[in-house]
C-alpha positions as CSV (number, residue, x, y, z in Angstrom):
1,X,-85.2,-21.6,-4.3
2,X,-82.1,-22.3,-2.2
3,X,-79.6,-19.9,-2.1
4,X,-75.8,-20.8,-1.0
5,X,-73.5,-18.2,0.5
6,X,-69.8,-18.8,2.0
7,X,-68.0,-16.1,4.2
8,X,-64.3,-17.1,5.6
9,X,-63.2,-15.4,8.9
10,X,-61.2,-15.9,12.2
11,X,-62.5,-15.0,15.5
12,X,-61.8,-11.3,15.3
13,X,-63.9,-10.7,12.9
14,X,-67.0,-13.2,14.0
15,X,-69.0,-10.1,14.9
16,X,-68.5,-8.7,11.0
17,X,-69.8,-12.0,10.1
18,X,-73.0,-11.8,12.2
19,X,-74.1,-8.5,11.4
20,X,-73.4,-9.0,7.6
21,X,-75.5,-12.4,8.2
22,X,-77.5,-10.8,10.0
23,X,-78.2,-8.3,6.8
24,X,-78.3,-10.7,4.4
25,X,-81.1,-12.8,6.5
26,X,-83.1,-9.5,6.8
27,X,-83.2,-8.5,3.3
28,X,-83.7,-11.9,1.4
29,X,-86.4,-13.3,3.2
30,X,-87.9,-14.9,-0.1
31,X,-85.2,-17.5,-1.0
32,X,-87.2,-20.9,0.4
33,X,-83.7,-21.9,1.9
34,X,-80.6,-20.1,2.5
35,X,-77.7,-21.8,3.4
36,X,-74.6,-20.7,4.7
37,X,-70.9,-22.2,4.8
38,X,-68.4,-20.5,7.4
39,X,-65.0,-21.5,6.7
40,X,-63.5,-20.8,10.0
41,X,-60.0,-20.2,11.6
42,X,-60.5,-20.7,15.0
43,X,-63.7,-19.1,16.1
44,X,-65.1,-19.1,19.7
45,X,-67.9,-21.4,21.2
46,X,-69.2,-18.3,22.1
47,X,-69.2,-16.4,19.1
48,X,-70.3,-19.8,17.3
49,X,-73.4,-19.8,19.7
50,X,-74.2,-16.1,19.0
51,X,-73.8,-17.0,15.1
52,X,-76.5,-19.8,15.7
53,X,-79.0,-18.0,17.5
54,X,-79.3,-15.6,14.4
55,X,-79.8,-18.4,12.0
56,X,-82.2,-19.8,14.3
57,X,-84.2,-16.7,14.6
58,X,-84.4,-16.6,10.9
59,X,-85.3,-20.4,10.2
60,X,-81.4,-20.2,8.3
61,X,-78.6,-22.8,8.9
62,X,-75.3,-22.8,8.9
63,X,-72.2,-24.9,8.1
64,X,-68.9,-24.4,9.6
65,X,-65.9,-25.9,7.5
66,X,-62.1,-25.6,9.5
67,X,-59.7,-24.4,7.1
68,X,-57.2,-24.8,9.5
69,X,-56.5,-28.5,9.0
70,X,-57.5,-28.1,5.0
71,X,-54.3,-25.2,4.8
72,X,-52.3,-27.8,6.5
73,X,-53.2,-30.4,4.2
74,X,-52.6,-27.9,1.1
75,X,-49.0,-26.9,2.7
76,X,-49.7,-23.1,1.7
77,X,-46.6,-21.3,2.2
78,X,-48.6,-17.9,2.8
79,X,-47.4,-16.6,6.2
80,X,-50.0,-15.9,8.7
81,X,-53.2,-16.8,9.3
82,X,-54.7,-13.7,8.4
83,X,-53.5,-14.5,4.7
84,X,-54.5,-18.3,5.1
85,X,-58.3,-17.0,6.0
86,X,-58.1,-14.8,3.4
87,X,-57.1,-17.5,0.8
88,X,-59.8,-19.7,1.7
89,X,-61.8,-18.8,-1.3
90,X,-59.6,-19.8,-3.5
91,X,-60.4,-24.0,-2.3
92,X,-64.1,-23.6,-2.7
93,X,-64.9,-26.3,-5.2
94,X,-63.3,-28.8,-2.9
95,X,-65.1,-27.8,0.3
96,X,-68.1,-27.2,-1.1
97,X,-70.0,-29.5,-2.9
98,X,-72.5,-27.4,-4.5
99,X,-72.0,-26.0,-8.3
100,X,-72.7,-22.1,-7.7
101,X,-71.7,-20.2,-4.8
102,X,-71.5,-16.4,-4.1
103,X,-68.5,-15.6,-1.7
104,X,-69.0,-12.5,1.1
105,X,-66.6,-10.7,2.6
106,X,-67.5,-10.4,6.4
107,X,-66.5,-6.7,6.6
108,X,-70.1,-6.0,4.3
109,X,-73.7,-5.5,4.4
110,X,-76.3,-6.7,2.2
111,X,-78.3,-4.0,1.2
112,X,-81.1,-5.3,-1.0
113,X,-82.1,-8.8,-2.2
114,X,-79.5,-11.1,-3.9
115,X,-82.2,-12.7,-6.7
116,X,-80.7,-10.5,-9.5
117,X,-77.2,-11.7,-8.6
118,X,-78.1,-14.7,-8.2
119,X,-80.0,-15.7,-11.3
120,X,-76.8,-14.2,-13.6
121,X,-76.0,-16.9,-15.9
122,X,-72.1,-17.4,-15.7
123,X,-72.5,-21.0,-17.0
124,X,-69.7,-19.5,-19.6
125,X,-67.6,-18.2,-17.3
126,X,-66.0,-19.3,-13.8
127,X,-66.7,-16.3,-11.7
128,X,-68.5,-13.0,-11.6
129,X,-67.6,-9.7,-10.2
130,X,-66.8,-6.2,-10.1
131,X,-63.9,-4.0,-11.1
132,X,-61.4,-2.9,-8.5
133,X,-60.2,0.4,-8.1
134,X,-56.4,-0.5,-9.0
135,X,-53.4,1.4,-10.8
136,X,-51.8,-0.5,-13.9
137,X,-48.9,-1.3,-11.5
138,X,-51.0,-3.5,-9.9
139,X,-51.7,-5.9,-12.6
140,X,-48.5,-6.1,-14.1
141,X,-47.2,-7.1,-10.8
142,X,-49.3,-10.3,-11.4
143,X,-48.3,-10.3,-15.3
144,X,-51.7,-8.8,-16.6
145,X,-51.8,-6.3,-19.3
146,X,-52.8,-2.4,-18.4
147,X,-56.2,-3.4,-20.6
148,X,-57.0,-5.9,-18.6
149,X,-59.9,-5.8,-15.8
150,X,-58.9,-6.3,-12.5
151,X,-61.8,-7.4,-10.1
152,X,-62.2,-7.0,-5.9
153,X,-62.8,-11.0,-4.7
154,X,-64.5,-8.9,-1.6
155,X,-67.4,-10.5,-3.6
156,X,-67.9,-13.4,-6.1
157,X,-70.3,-15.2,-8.1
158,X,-68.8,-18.9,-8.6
159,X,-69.2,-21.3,-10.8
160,X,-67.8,-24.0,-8.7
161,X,-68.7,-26.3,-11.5
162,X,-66.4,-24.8,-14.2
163,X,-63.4,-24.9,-11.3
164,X,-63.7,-28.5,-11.3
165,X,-63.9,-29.1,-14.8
166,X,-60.9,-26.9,-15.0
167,X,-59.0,-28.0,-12.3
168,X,-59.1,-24.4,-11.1
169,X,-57.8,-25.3,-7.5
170,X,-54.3,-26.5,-9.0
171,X,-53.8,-23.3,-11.0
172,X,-54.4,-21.3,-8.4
173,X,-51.5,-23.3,-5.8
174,X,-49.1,-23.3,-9.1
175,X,-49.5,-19.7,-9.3
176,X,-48.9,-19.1,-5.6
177,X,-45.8,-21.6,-6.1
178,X,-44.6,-19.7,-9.1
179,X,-44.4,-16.0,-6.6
180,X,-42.7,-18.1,-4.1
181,X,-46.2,-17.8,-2.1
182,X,-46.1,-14.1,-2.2
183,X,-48.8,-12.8,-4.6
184,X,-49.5,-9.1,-4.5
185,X,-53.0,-8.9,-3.2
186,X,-52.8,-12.7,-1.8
187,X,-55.8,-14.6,-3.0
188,X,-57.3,-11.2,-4.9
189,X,-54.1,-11.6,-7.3
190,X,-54.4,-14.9,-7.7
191,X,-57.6,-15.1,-8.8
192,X,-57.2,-12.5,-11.1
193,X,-53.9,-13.7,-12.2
194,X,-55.5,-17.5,-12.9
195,X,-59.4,-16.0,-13.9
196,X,-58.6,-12.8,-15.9
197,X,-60.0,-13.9,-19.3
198,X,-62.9,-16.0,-17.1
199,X,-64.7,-13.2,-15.6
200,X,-67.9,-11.9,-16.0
201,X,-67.6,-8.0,-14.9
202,X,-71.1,-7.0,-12.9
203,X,-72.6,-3.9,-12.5
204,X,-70.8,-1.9,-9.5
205,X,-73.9,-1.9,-7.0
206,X,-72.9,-5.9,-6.5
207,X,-69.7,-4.6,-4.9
208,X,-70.2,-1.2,-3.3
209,X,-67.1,-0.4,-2.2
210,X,-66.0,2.7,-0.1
211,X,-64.5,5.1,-2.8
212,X,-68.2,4.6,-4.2
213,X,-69.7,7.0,-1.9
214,X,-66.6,9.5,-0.9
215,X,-65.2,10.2,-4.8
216,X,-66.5,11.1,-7.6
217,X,-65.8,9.4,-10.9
218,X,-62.8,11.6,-11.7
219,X,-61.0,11.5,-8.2
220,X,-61.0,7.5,-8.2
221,X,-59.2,7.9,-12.3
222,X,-57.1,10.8,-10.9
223,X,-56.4,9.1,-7.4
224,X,-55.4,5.4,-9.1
225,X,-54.3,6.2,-12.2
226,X,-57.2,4.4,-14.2
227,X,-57.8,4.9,-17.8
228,X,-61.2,3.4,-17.6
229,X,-63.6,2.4,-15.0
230,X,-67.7,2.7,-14.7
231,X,-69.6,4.7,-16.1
232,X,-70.7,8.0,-13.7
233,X,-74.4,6.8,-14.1
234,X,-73.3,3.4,-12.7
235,X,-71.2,4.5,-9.8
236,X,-74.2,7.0,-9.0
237,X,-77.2,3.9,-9.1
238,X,-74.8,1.9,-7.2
239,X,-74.0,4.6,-4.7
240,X,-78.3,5.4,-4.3
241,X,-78.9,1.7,-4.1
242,X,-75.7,-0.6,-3.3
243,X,-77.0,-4.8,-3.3
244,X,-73.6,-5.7,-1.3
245,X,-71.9,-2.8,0.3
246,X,-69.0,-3.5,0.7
247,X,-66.6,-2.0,3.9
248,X,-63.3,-1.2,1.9
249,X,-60.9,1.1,4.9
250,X,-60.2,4.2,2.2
251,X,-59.8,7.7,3.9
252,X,-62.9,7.2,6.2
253,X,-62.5,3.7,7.9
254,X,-64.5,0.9,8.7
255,X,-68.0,2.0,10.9
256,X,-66.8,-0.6,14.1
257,X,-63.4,1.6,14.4
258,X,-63.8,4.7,16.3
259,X,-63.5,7.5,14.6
260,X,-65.1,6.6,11.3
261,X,-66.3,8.8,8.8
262,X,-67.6,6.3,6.4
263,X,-71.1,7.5,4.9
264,X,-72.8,4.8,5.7
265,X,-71.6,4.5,9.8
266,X,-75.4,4.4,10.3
267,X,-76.7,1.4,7.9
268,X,-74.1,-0.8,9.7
269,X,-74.9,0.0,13.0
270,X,-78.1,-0.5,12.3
271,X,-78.0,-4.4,12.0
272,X,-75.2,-4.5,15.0
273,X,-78.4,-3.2,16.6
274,X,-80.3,-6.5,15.8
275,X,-77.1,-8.4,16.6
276,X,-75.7,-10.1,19.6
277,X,-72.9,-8.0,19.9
278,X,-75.2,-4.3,19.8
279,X,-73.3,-3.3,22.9
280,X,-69.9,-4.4,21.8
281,X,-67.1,-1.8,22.1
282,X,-65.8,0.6,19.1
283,X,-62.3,-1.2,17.8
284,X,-59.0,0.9,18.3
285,X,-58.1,3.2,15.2
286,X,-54.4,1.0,14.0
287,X,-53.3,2.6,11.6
288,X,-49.7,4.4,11.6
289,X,-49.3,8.3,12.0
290,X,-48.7,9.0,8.8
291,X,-51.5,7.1,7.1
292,X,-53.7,9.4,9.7
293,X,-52.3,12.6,8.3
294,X,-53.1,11.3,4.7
295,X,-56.8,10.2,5.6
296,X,-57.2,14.1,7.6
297,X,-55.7,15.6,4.6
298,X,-58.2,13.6,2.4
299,X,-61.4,14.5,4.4
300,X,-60.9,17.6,5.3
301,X,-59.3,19.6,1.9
302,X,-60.9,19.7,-1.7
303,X,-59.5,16.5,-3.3
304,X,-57.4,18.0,-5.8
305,X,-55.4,19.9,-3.1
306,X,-55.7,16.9,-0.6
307,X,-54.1,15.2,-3.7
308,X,-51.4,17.4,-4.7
309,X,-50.0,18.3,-1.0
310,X,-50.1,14.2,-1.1
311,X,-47.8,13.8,-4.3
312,X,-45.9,16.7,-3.0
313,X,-44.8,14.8,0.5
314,X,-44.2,11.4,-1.2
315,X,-41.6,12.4,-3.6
C-alpha cells in the first residue's frame, strides 16, 4: 500500500520537517511505499542532503517541488514568503498528480500509524479534518455563519480528485482576489471560506493541537468563545493517544524554542535525537513583552483568574 504525504516549508524550518519525517517514517513502517512531496521555498543543499539521508535510512523517497517559480507563475499577491509557503496547499491538485493526499504541517509529530486516516473514505467530500479552536469572529471575517465548522489546514486529508473535477484551485485564487489577497488566516481561511460545506470533520486525535493537552474542555469554550466543540471524551482519547500532534504556539510554545513548557517537550526531542540536527541549538523566544506576560499569567495562575486579570488589562 503506498502512502502519499506533502509538507511545504522554507529553510528555517527544514529541521521541523526532518524530525516530523523522521516521526512519521518511524511509526508507519507497514505502508509498502511512502512517498513524500516537499514543496520548497528555498531550502539548503545541506539541509536537502540531511533530508535525504533519513529517507535513505528508511528505504523512503522524497520529491521536492519549488513553489517559488509556481507562486510566480500564479501572480499571488500575498506579501511574503512566509505567507506564499504557507499557501502552498492550496495548489495541490496541480503539483501533484496523485488523487489523495494528506498535507503535514512541519511544526508536528506523527504519533501513531496513519492507516485509520488514511483508509477514511472522503470520495464525497474534498477534504478531511479537524475543528479549530476559533471565536465566531473568526468565521464571519471570511463570511461563514457562527454554526459553521471551522477546520485547522495544520493537517488535511485531500481529495485531490474532487479539486480537479471542481476546479477547486480557481476558487481558491478568486477568493484571495475577492480580500484583495488578504484572507484572515491566509490559506486556513481560504480553504475554509471555499471548502466549508465540503469537509469531512475527523476525530480530534488526527489533529492534536496544543490547547489539547494544557485546557480542559471548558477553558478552550470559555477562552474562544465557542458554543460547541468535541466532546470531553474525544479531547481526552486524543490527548492519551494523539495520531498527528500537532505544535500549535498557545501559552507554552513550541519544544525547539527555549523556554518551552509544552507537555510534550520530550516526545519531540525524542526524534530530534534520531535526526541530523540532535545537536542543533534551542531557537530564541520572539515573541513581544506583552504576549510574555499573558503566556506567564496563563501558566502560572488557575485559568479562570489567568483569564479574568486578562479581560481586565485588554479593555
Amino acid at each position: 500500500m503506498t502512502l502519499s504525504v506533502v509538507y511545504s516549508s522554507d529553510n528555517n524550518y527544514a529541521q521541523h520537517v526532518g524530525v516530523s519525517m523522521l516521526s512519521l517514517f518511524e511509526n508507519n513502517k507497514h505502508f509498502g511505499i511512502i512517498q513524500v512531496y516537499l514543496i520548497e521555498n528555498h531550502i539548503s543543499s545541506d539541509n536537502k542532503q540531511q533530508l535525504n539521508s533519513i529517507c535513505r535510512n528508511y528505504g523512503r523517497s522524497i520529491k521536492y517541488i519549488d513553489f517559488g517559480e509556481f507562486s510566480d507563475k500564479l501572480k499571488l499577491n500575498i506579501g511574503n514568503s512566509i505567507s506564499i509557503n504557507s499557501y502552498a496547499r492550496l495548489f495541490l491538485s496541480s503539483v501533484l498528480h496523485v488523487d489523495k493526499v494528506i498535507y503535514l504541517d512541519c511544526d508536528s509529530i506523527i504519533n501513531e500509524s496513519l492507516s485509520e486516516l488514511w483508509d477514511t473514505d472522503i470520495s464525497n467530500y474534498h477534504a478531511a479534518g479537524v475543528c479549530d479552536t476559533v471565536s465566531d469572529d473568526t468565521k464571519l471575517r471570511i463570511k461563514l455563519g457562527a454554526n459553521h465548522s471551522y477546520i485547522n489546514a495544520g493537517m488535511l486529508l485531500i481529495n485531490l480528485k474532487k479539486w480537479r473535477e471542481s476546479d477547486i484551485e480557481n476558487q481558491f485564487l478568486e477568493f484571495i482576489r475577492s480580500y484583495s489577497g488578504k484572507v484572515f488566516h491566509h490559506d486556513q481561511g481560504t480553504i475554509n471560506g471555499v471548502l466549508y460545506d465540503k469537509i469531512l470533520l475527523l476525530h480530534p486525535k488526527f489533529n492534536a493541537m496544543t490547547t489539547i493537552f494544557t485546557m480542559t474542555r471548558e477553558e478552550m469554550m470559555r477562552y474562544y468563545g465557542m458554543k460547541s466543540y468535541y466532546s470531553d471524551a474525544e479531547l481526552k482519547q486524543a490527548a492519551i493517544r494523539p495520531v498527528f500532534v500537532h505544535f500549535t504556539p498557545a501559552f507554552v510554545n513550541r519544544p525547539w524554542i527555549k523556554g518551552s513548557k509544552h507537555p510534550l517537550v520530550s516526545l519531540y526531542k525524542h526524534y530530534l535525537n534520531m535526526s541530523p540536527w540532535k545537536d542543533a541549538d534551542l531557537w530564541n523566544d520572539s515573541r513581544g513583552q506583552a504576549e510574555k506576560i499573558i503566556a506567564f499569567l496563563y501558566n502560572h495562575l488557575p485559568f479562570r483568574m489567568a483569564d479574568g486579570i486578562c479581560k481586565l488589562i485588554s479593555r
